[in-house]
C-alpha positions in Angstrom: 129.8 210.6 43.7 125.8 211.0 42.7 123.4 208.7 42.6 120.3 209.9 40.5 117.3 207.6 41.7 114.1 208.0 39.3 110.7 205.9 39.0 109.3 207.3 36.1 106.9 205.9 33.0 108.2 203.9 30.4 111.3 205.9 28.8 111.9 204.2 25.5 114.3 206.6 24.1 116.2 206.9 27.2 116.8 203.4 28.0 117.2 202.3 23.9 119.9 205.0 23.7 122.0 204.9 27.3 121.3 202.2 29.0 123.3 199.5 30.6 120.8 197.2 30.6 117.8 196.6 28.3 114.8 194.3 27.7 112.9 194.3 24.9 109.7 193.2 26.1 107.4 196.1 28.2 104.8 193.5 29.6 106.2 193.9 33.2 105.5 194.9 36.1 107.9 197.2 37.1 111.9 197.5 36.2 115.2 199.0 37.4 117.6 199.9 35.2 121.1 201.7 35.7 123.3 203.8 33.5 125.9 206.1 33.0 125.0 209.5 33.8 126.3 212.7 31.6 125.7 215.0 33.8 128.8 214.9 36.3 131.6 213.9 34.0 133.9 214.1 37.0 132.7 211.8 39.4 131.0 208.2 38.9 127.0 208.5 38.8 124.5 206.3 38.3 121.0 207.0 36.9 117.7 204.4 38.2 114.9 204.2 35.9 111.8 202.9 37.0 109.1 201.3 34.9 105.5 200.0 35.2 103.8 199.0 32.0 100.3 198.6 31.2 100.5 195.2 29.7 100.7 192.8 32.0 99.9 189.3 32.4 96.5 189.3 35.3 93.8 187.7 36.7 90.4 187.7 35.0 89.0 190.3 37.3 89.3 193.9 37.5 90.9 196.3 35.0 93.7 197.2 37.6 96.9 198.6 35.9 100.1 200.2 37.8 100.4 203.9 36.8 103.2 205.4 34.8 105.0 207.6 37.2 106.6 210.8 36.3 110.9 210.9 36.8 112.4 211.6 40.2 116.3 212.4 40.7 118.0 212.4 43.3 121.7 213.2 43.1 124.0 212.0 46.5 127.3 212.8 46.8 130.3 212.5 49.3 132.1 215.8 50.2 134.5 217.0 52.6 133.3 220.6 53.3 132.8 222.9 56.3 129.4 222.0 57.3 128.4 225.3 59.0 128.9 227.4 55.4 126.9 224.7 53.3 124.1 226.0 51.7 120.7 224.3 51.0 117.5 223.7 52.3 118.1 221.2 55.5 121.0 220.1 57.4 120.3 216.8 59.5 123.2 215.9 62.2 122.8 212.8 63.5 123.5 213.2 67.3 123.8 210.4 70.2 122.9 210.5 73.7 127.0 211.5 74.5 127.1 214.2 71.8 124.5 216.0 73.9 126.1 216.7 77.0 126.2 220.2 78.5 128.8 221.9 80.6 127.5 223.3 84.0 127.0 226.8 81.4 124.0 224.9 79.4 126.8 225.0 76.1 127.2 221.8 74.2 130.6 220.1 75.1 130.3 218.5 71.6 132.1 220.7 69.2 129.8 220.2 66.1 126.8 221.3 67.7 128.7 224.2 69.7 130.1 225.6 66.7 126.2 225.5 65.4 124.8 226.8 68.6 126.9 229.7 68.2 125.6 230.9 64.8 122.2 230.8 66.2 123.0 232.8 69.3 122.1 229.9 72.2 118.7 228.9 70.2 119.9 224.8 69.2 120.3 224.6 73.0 117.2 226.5 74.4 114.9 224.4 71.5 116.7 220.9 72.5 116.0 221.2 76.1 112.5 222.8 75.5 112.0 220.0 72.9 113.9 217.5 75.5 116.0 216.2 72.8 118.2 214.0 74.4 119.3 212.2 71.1 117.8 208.9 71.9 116.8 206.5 69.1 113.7 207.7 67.1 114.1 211.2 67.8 114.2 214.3 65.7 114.0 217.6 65.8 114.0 220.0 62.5 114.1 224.4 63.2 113.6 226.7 60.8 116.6 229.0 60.5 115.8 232.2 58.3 119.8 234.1 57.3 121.6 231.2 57.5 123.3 229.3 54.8 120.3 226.4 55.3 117.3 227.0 55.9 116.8 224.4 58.3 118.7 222.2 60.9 117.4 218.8 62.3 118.9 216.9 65.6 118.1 212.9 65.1 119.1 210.4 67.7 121.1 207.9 67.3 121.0 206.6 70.9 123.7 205.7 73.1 126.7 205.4 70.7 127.5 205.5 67.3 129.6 201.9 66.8 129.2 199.4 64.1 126.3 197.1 65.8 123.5 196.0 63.9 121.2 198.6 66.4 123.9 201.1 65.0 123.1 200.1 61.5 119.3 200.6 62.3 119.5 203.9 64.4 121.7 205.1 60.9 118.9 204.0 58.7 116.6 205.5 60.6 118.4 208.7 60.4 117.9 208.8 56.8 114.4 208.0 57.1 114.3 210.9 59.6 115.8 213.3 56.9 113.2 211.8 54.2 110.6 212.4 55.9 111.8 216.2 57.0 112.5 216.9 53.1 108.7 215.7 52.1 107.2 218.1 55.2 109.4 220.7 53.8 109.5 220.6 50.5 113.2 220.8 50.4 115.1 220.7 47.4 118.7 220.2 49.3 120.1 218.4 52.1 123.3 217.0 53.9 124.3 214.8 56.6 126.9 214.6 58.9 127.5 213.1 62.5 128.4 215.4 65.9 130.9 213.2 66.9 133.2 210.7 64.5 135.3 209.8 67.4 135.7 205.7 67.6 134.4 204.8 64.4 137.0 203.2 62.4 137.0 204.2 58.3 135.2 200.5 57.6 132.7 202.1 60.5 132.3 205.3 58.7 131.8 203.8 55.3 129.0 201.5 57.2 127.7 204.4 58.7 127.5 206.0 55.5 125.8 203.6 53.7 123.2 203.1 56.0 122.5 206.8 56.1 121.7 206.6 52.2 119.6 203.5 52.6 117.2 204.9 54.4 117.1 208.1 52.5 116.5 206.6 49.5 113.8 203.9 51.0 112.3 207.2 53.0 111.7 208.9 49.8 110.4 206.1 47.9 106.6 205.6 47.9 104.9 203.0 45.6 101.9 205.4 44.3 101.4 202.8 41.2 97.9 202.1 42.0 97.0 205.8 43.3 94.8 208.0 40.7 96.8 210.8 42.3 100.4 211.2 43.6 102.7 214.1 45.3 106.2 214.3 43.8 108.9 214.3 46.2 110.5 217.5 45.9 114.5 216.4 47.2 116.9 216.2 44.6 120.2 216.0 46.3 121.6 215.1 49.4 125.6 215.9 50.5 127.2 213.6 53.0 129.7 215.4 54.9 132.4 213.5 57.2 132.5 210.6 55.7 135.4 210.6 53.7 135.6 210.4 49.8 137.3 208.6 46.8 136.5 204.8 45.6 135.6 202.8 48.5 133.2 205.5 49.7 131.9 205.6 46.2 132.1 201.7 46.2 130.2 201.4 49.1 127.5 204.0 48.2 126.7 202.2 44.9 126.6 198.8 46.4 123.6 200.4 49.0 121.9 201.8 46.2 121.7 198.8 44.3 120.5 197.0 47.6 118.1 199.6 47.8 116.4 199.2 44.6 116.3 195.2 45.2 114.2 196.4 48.2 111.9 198.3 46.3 111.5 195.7 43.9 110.3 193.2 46.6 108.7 195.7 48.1 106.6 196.3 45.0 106.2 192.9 44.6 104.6 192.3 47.5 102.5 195.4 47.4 101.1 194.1 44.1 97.6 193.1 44.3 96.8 189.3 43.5 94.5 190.6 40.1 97.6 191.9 39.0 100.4 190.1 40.2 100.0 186.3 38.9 102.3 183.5 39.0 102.8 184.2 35.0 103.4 188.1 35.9 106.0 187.3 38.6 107.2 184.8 36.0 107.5 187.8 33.2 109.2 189.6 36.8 112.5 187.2 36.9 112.4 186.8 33.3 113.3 190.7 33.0 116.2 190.5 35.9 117.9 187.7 33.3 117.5 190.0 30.4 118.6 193.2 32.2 121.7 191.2 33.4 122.0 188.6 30.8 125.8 189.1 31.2 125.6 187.2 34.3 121.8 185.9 34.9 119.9 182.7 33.1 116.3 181.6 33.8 114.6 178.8 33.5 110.9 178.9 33.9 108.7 175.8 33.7 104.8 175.6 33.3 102.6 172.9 34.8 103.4 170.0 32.2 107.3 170.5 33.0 106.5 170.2 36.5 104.8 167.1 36.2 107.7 165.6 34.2 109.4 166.7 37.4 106.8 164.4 39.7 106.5 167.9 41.5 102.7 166.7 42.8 103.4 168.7 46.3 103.6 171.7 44.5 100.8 170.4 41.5 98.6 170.2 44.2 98.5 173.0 45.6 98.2 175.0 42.3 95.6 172.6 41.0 92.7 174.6 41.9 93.1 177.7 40.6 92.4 179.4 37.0 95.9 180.9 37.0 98.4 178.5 36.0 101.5 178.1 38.5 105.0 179.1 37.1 108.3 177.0 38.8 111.0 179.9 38.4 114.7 179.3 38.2 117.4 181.9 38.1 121.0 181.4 38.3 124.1 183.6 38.4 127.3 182.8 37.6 129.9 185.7 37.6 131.5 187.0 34.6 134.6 185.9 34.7 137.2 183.9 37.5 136.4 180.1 38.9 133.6 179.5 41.2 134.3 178.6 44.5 131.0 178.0 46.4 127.2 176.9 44.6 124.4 178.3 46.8 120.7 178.8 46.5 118.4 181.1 47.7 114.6 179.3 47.7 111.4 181.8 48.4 107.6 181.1 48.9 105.7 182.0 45.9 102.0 181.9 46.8 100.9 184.8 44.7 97.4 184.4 46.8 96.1 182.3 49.7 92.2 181.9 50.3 93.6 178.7 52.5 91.9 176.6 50.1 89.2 174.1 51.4 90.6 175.4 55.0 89.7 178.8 53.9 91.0 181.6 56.2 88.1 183.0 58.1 87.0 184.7 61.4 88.9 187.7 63.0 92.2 188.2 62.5 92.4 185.6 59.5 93.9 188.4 57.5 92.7 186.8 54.3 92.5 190.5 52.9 96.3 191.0 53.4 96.9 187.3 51.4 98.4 188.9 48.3 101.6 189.0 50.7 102.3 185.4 50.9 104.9 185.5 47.8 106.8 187.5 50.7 109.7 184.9 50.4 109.8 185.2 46.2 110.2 188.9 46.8 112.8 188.8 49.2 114.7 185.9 46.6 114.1 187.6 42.9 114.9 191.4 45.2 118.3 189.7 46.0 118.8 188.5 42.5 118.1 192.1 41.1 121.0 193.3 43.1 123.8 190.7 42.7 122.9 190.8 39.1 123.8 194.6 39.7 126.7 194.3 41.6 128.2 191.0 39.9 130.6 189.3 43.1 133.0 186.9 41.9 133.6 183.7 42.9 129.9 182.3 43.8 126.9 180.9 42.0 123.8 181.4 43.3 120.5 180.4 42.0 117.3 182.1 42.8 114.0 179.6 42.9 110.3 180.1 43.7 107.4 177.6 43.2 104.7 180.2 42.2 101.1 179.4 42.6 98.1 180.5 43.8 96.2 178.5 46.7 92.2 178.9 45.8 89.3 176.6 46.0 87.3 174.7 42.9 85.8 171.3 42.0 89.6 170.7 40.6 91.0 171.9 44.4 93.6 169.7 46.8 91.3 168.1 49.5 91.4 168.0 53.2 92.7 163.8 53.3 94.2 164.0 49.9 97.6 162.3 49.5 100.6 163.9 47.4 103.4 162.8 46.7 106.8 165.1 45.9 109.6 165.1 43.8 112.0 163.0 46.0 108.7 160.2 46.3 107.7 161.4 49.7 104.1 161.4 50.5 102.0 163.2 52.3 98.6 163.7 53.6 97.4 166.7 53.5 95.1 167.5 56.8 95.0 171.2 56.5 95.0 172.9 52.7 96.0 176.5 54.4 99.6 175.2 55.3 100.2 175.3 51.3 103.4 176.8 51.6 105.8 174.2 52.7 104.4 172.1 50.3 105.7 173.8 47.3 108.8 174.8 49.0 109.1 171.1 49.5 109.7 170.5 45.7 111.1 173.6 45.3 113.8 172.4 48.0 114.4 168.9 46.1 115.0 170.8 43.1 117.5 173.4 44.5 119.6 170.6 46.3 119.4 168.7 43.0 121.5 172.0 41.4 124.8 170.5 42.8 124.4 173.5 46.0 126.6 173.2 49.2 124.4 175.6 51.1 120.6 176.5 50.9 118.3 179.5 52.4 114.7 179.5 52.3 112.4 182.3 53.5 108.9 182.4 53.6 105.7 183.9 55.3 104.9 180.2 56.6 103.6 180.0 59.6 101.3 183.0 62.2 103.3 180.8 65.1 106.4 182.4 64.7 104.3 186.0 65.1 103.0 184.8 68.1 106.6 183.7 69.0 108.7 186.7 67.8 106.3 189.6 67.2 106.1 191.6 63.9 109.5 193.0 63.8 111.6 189.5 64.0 112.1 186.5 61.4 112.2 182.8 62.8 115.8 181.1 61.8 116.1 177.4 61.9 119.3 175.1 60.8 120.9 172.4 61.6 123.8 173.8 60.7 125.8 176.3 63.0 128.0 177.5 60.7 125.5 178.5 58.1 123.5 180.3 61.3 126.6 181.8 61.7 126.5 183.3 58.2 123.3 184.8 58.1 123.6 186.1 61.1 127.2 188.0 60.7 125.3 189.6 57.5 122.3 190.9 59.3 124.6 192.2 61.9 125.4 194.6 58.8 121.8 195.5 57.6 120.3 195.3 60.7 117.4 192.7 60.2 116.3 190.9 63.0 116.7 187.4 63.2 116.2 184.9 66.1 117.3 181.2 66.4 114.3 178.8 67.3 114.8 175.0 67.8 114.3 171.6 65.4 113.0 169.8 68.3 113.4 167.0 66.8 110.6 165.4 68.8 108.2 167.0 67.6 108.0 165.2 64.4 106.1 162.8 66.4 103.1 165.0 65.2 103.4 165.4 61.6 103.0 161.5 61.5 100.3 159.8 59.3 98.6 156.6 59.7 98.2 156.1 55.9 101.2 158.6 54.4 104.9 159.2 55.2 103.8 162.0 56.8 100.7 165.1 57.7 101.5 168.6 56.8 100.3 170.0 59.8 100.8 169.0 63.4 99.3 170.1 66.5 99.0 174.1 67.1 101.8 173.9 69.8 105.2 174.5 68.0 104.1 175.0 64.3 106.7 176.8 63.5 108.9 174.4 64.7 107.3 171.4 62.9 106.4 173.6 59.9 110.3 173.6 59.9 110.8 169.9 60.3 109.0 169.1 57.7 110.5 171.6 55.3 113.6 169.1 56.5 112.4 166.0 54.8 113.0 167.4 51.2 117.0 168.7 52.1 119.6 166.5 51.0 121.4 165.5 54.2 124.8 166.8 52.5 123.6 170.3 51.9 123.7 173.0 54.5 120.1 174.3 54.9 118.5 177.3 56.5 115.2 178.4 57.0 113.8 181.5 57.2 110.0 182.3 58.5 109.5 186.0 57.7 105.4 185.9 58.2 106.0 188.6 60.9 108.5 191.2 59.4 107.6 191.0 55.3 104.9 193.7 56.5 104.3 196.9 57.8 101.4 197.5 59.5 101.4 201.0 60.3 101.9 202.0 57.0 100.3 199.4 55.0 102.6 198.2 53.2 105.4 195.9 52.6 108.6 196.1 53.9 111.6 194.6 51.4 112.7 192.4 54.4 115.8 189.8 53.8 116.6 191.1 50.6 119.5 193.4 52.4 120.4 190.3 54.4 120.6 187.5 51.6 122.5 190.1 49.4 125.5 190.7 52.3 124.9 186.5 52.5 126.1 185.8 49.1 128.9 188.7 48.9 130.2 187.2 52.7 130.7 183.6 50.3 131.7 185.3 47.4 134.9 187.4 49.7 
């Protein structure tokens, strides 16, 4: 099997001629496409084609436009092959704590990495112990091997065991992130995987294994250089995995990862996307071009102001009202190509596109007001998921995809500290704090998804600092009613290996969100506001609909690199195909 992964300039020949799916507009910001691939007539392939055009829909200010991006291919495939005679440029084994053991000689026990300590005459073992590579998590060690069939061989960690855990899912990922990372120092060209050990992993462990590996191999190599005036070309063009078995569910399950994968990078991009370039019209235009690539399968519905006030959508209105860039409600909705549907669910993200905080404008240390443009976290995460079920089509499920996009700025025409507005189900509010925006589009957003006929709903959103006080930068805030729907999301991050932690709906706490003159305040007291900021999001759920919320503020960015992440897109996509099976 080979996946060919490229992010490239507009192509018009190549996707007019080939391609699987096609849109005819180019005023987008950036767009995956898949098709068949001529090149290995013998095995199933896929070819990714990434695009950034120059005519987009943007703010007044600045002259900001992403760059076209020359191709990149990268060809994957499963093999069953002795490892110690392949030939390339790096061979990565991913080793745990066990696989390292010794006998009282100083000779691996583990047969894999004796067989390889023998064609290099002792060294793996003299460089692990002077290295004190012990294979735990995080990990790595790459040697230059000059005669050999590779030029190189790298030791990563994958801790204690290799078993099917979620921290087994992560330490896999990791490993491919490792070997990314190895293969841009390098330059390599070439590379394989295998394990040291396969003993106690199950084939549906393997194939999990597997997957992951390639995850974060293609997310390792991926860098978003559209708004660099200079870029390096990552040099790999194909990775082998060895071990792992072959045939259709390994090539199954490698497809379905890739098309994860580039849902990731789509949110990922979204998010990175500067506010002057990515508007509520341009991330519009964004889930207008997943319905056209997968038209088969994907409709969408986008409404401008004057439909959203036929809606009585004034939660939302307000919020928008003060800025020059109009707000755009976007629907999408799947339905699968053929067979009944068994289960109607909806997938509901944050949208602020930018957040100055409005008349509360964010200021002081730490107000991050600079790092706003990543406050439509929630919409990246949704229309990320809906690029990849459009891509991988399950049966039996209908999902729709909705995001109240707006920006949160300040003018003469601004929402008030005091104002009251009322939402789409005729709750009111008074609004004591204009920089908790969020929940009150996702409050009309959430009337309109229950109003689709849905028996279960997930929302995400960067809502609240509490919950990175609470749970740190690495770990999303869950809250439900519901068991069995917490249940659900957390069986699928147990696959991806997302973090995810239950926190309470105290329910009194509502106490605080009172009002004297309104149904209710937006904001309560700073004790609990993630808790409350949840509660309220409660008011606009139909009591017959199964809801979840999700408050990524922590984990939708990377600080160390500066950049976004992709989170919950793996964990809503595993979501909807759990329902769909």
């Amino acid at each position: 099997m080979a996946v060919l992964l490229w992010a490239s300039s507009l192509f018009p020949k190549l996707a007019s001629s080939s391609s699987i799916y096609t849109h005819s507009s180019s005023t987008h910001l950036s767009r995956l496409l898949l098709s068949p691939s001529s090149f290995f007539p013998q095995r199933r392939s896929w070819r990714v084609l990434h695009m950034a055009a120059s005519t987009l829909p943007r703010a007044n200010l600045g002259l900001t436009n992403p760059s076209t991006l020359p191709p990149i291919e990268i060809t994957f495939s499963a093999k069953e092959t002795d490892f110690s005679e392949w030939k390339g440029d790096i061979l990565a084994v991913g080793v745990s704590q066990n696989d390292m053991s010794k006998d009282e000689k100083g000779s691996f026990e583990n047969a894999t990495l004796r067989i390889l300590d023998s064609k290099l005459g002792g060294l793996l073992a003299e460089a692990s112990k002077e290295e004190d590579f012990t294979g735990k998590i995080g990990q790595a060690t790459f040697l230059r091997l000059p005669g050999l069939p590779f030029r190189r061989l790298g030791l990563v960690g994958l801790g204690q065991s290799t078993s099917s855990s979620s921290s087994a899912v992560s330490a896999y990922r990791g490993f491919g992130e490792a070997l990314a990372t190895a293969a841009k120092t390098a330059q390599a060209v070439d590379a394989a995987v295998l394990l040291a050990s396969y003993d106690g992993l199950s084939e549906e462990a393997k194939l999990r294994a597997a997957s992951s590996i390639l995850s974060g191999t293609v997310l390792g190599v991926y860098e978003d250089n559209r708004f660099r005036s200079e870029w390096k070309n990552p040099s790999l063009k194909s990775v082998d995995i060895i071990g792992f078995g072959t045939g259709p569910d390994v090539e199954n399950k490698l497809k379905s990862a890739v098309d994860v994968c580039f849902g990731v990078i789509f949110g990922r991009e979204l998010v990175n996307a500067p506010a002057n370039v990515l508007t509520p019209i341009a991330l519009a235009d964004e889930a207008s071009n997943i319905a056209s690539m997968f038209s088969d399968v994907m409709t969408a519905t986008i409404l401008d102001a004057d439909q959203c006030k036929e809606l009585k959508m004034g939660s939302y209105l307000g919020v928008a009202a003060a800025s020059a860039n109009p707000p755009r409600f976007i629907h999408l909705c799947y339905r699968p190509p053929n067979g009944s549907v068994k289960v109607k669910l909806a997938i509901v993200g944050k949208g602020l596109t930018f957040d100055s905080g409005g008349y509360n404008i964010k200021t002081g240390p730490g107000c991050s007001i600079e790092l706003m443009k990543f406050d439509m976290g929630g919409s990246a995460a949704t229309l990320g998921a809906a690029r990849a079920i459009g891509q991988i089509k399950p049966p039996g499920v209908e999902v729709h995809f909705i995001v109240a996009a707006c920006e949160n700025m300040i003018s003469g025409t601004g929402m008030r500290p005091g104002d009251i507005v009322t939402a789409s189900n005729g709750k009111t509010i008074e609004v004591n704090n204009t920089d908790a925006e969020g929940r009150l589009t996702l409050a009309d957003a959430l009337v309109y998804a229950c109003n689709q006929g849905v028996e279960k709903v997930v929302d995400l959103a960067t809502l609240t600092g509490a919950c990175i006080i609470a749970l740190g930068s690495s770990v999303a805030g869950v809250f439900t009613p519901s068991d069995d729907l917490a249940a659900e999301i957390f069986s699928s991050a147990e696959k991806t290996g997302e973090k995810f932690w239950r926190l309470p709906l105290e329910e009194s706490y509502w106490e605080t969100m009172k009002s004297g003159v309104a149904d209710m305040v937006n904001t309560g007291g700073r004790q609990g506001g993630s808790i409350t900021a949840a509660l309220f999001l409660k008011q606009f759920v139909d009591e017959k609909v199964q809801w979840l919320h999700i408050d990524m503020a922590g984990p939708v960015w990377n600080e160390k690199k500066r950049a976004a992440t992709g989170f919950g897109v793996s964990t809503l996509v595993e979501w909807v195909l759990k329902n769909s099976s």
